[in-house]
C-alpha positions as CSV (number, residue, x, y, z in Angstrom):
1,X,128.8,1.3,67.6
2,X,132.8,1.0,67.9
3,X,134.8,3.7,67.1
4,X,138.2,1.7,67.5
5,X,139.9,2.3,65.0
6,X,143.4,3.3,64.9
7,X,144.3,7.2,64.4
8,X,148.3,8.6,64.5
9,X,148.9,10.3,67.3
10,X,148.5,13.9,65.5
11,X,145.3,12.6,63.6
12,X,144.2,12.1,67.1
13,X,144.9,15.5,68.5
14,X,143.1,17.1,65.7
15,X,139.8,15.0,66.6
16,X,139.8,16.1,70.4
17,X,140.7,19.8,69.0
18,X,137.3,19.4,66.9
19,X,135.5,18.1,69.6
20,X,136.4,20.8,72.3
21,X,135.6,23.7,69.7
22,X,132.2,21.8,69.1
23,X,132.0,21.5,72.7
24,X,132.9,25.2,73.5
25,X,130.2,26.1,70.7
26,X,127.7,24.7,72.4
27,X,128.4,25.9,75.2
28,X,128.7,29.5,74.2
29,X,125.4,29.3,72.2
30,X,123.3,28.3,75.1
31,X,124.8,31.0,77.2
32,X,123.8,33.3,74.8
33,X,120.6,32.2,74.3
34,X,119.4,32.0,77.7
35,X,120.3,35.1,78.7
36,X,116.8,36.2,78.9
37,X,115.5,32.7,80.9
38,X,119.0,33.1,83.6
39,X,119.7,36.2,84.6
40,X,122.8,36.0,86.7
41,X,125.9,34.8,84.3
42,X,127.7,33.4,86.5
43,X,124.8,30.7,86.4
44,X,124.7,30.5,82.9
45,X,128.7,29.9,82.5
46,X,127.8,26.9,84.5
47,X,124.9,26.1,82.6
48,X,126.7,26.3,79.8
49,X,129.9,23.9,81.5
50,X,127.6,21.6,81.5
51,X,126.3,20.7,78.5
52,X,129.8,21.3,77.2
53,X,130.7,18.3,79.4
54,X,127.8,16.3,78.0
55,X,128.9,17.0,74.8
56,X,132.5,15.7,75.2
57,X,131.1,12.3,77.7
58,X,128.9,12.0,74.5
59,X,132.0,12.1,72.0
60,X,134.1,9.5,75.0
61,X,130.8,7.2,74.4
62,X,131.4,7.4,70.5
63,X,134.9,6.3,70.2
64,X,134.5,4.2,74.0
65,X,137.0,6.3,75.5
66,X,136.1,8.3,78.2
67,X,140.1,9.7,78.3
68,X,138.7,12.2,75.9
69,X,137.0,14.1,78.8
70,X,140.9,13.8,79.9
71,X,142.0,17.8,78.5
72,X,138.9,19.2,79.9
73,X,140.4,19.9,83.1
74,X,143.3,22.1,82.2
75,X,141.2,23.9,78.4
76,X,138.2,25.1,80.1
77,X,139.6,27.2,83.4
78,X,141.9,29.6,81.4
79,X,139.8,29.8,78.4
80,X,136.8,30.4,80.4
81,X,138.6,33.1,82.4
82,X,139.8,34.7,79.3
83,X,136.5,35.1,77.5
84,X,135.4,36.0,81.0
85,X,137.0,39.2,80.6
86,X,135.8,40.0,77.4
87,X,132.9,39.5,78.6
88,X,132.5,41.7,82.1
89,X,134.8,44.2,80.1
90,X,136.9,43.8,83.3
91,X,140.8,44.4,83.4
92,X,141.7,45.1,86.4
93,X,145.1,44.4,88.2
94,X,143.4,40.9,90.4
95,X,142.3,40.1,86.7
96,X,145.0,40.2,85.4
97,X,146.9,38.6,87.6
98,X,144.5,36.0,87.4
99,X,144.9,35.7,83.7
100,X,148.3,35.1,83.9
101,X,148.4,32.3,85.9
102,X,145.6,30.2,84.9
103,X,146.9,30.7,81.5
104,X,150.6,29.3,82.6
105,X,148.4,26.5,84.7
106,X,146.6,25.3,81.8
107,X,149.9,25.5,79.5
108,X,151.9,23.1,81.4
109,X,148.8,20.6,82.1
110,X,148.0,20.5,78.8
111,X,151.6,20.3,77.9
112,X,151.5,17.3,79.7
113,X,148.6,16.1,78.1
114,X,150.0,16.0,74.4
115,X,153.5,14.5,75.7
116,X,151.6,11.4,77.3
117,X,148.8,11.4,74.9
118,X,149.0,8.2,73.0
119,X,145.9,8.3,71.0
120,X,141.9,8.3,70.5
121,X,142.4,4.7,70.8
122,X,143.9,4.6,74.4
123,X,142.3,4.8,77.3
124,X,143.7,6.2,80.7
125,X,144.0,3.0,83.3
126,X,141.7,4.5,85.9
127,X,138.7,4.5,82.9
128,X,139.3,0.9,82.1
129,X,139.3,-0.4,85.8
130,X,135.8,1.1,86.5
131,X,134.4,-0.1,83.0
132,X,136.0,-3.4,83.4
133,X,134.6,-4.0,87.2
134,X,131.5,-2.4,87.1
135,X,130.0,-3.1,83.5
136,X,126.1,-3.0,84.9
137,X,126.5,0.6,85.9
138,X,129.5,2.2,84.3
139,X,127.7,4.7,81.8
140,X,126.3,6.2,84.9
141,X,129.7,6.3,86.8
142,X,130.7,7.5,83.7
143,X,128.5,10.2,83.4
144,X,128.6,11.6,86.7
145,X,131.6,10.5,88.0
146,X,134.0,10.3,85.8
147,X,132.9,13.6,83.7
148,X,130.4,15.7,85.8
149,X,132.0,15.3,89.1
150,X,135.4,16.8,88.0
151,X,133.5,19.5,86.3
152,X,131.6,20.5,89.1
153,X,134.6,20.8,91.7
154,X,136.7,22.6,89.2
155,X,133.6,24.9,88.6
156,X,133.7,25.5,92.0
157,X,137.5,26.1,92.7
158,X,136.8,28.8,89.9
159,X,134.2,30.8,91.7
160,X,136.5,32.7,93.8
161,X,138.6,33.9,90.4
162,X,135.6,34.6,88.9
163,X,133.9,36.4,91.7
164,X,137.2,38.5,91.2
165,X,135.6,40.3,88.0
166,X,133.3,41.7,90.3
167,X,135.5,43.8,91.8
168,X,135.3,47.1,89.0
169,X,137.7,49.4,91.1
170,X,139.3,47.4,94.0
171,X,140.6,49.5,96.9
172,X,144.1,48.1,97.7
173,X,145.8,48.7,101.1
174,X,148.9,47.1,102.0
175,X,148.1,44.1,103.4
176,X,145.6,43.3,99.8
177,X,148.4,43.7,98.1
178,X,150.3,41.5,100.5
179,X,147.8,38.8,100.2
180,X,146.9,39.4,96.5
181,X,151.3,38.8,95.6
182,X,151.2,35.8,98.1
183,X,148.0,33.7,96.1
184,X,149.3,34.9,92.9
185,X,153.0,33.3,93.5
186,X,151.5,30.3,95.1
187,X,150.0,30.0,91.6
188,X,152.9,30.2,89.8
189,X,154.9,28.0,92.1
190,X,152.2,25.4,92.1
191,X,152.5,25.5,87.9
192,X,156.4,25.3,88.3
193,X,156.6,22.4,90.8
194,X,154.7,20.4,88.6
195,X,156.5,21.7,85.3
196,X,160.0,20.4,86.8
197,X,157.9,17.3,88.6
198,X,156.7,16.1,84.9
199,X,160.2,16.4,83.2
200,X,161.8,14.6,86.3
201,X,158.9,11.9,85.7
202,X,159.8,11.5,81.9
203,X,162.8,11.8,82.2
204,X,163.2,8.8,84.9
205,X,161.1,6.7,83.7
206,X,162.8,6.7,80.3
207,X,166.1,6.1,81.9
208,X,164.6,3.8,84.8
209,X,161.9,1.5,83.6
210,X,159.4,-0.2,86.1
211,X,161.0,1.7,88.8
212,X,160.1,3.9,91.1
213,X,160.8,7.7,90.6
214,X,163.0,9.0,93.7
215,X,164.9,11.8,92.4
216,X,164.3,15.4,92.9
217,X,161.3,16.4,93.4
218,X,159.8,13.1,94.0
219,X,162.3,12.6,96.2
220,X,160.4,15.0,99.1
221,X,157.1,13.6,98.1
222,X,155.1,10.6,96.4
223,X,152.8,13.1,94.8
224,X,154.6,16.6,93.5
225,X,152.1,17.3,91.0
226,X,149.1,16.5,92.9
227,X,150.2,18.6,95.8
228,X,150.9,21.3,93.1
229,X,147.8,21.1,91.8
230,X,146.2,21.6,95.0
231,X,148.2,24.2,96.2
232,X,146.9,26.3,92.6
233,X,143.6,26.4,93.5
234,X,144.0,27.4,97.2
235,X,146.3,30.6,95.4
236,X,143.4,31.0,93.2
237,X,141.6,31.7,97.0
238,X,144.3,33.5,98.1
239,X,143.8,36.0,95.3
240,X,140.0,36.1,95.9
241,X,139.6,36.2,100.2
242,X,142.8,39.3,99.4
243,X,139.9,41.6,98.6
244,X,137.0,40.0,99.8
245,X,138.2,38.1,103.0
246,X,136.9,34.4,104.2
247,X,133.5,33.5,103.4
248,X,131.8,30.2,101.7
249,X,134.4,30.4,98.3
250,X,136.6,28.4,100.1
251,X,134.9,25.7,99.5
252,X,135.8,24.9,96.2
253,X,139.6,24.5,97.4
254,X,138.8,22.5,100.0
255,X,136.4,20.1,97.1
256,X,139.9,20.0,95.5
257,X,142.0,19.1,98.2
258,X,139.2,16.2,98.8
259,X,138.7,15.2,95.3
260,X,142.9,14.5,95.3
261,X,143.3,13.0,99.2
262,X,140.4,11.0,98.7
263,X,140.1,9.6,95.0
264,X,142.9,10.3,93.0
265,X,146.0,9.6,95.7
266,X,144.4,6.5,97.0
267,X,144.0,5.4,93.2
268,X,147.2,5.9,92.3
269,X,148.7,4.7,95.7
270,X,147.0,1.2,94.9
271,X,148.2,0.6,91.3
272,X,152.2,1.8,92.0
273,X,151.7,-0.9,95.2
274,X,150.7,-3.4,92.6
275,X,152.7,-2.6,89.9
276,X,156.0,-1.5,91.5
277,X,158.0,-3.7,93.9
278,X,159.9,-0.7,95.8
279,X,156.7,1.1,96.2
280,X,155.9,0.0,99.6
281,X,159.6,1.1,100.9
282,X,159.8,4.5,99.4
283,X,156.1,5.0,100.8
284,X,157.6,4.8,104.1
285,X,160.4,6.7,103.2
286,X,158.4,9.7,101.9
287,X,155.9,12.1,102.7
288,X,152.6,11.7,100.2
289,X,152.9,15.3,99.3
290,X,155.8,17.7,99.2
């Protein structure tokens, strides 16, 4: 079935708002309801992820887009942190904190989101070169790669923030608080550096057409709101190892830092090489994060 057809821009918007409260529906239902089948949450919050996923890859193989899965990254960490809360009943300072920047995090990627979003109809480049080269197989990259695999490290880079609602009465000495301030302004730094990265982006690319963006921030590195993106989810650590030191939690930051190095810098590396004549000297010229 083809779902093609064209939508404005706005109409658009609406449908992925309706699909993600569908999706967050589900989700919440069959948290709910297997509370007496799963007995630690946390496991059911990621229980629940998932099918929440599989409902939006289901709506991406509806309208053959699977940009709608696009959102997902930046809607369900602050939300889920949020109703988190509400949940444990749990305020505390680390919470809070918390709160605060996940909620400015997901503002500005989202933010970015609905400025580049161009429709239900469009599909983001990366989608189209996987179901245009590998059309035997790509419902099952689709599935698992292109949908569960994000959700899974992002789950993961959570943990630590969640594990954070554990902590009823923390016991703060100076160096918690120390660490605590340090991961909660690497968070909003992160958010900020790719705030002023996206308007520099916009705003050259409207000006400068087909070239390659070299001022400001993109001027100290090929990749400003990767490495800001990164850099969020090892504050998010920060915050968690400030009361409960190091121990396996890192490894959802580290997933992160792997899931950009590895798949999404190399991607975008090879299409600006393609695509952009100057690309190859300002790769030389500048470091691939900032």
């Amino acid at each position: 079935m083809r779902m093609k057809r064209a939508y404005s821009k706005w109409c658009s918007v609406a449908l992925i708002a309706a699909i993600y409260t569908l999706a967050g529906v589900a989700g919440w239902l069959l948290f709910e309801s297997t509370n007496s089948l799963i007995t630690n949450p946390l496991t059911r919050l990621f229980v629940a992820d998932v099918l929440a996923t599989i409902v939006v890859w289901a709506f991406g193989l509806l309208y053959e887009n699977v940009s709608v899965y696009d959102p997902y990254w930046s809607v369900f960490p602050p939300i889920a942190f949020l109703l988190w809360a509400f949940y444990t009943g749990v305020w505390s300072l680390p919470v809070i904190l918390l709160l605060v920047a996940s909620l400015y995090w997901g503002w500005r990627l989202t933010r970015n989101w609905a400025i580049t979003f161009k429709g239900i109809a469009h599909e983001d480049w990366r989608y189209t070169k996987y179901r245009d080269r590998h059309p035997l197989v790509f419902h099952t990259i689709n599935l698992f790669g292109l949908n569960m695999m994000p959700t899974l490290v992002v789950f993961a880079a959570m943990l630590p923030g969640l594990k954070l609602f554990e902590i009823i009465n923390p016991k703060f000495e100076i160096i918690n608080y120390c660490l605590l301030a340090i991961g909660f302004l690497l968070c909003l730094a992160s958010a900020t550096i790719q705030l002023i990265a996206d308007k520099q982006s916009h705003d050259f690319r409207a000006a400068h057409p087909g070239q390659v963006c070299n001022v400001g921030l993109w001027k100290h590195g090929r990749h400003p709101n990767y490495f800001g993106e990164i850099q969020f989810w090892w504050g998010i650590w920060i915050m968690y190892a400030s009361l409960n030191g190091f121990d396996m939690y890192i490894g959802g930051a580290i997933a992160m830092t792997a899931l950009f190095l590895g798949i999404s810098i190399p991607l975008m590396e090879k299409r600006q090489l393609a695509n952009k004549p100057g690309y190859a000297d300002y790769r030389k010229q500048t470091r691939i994060l900032i």
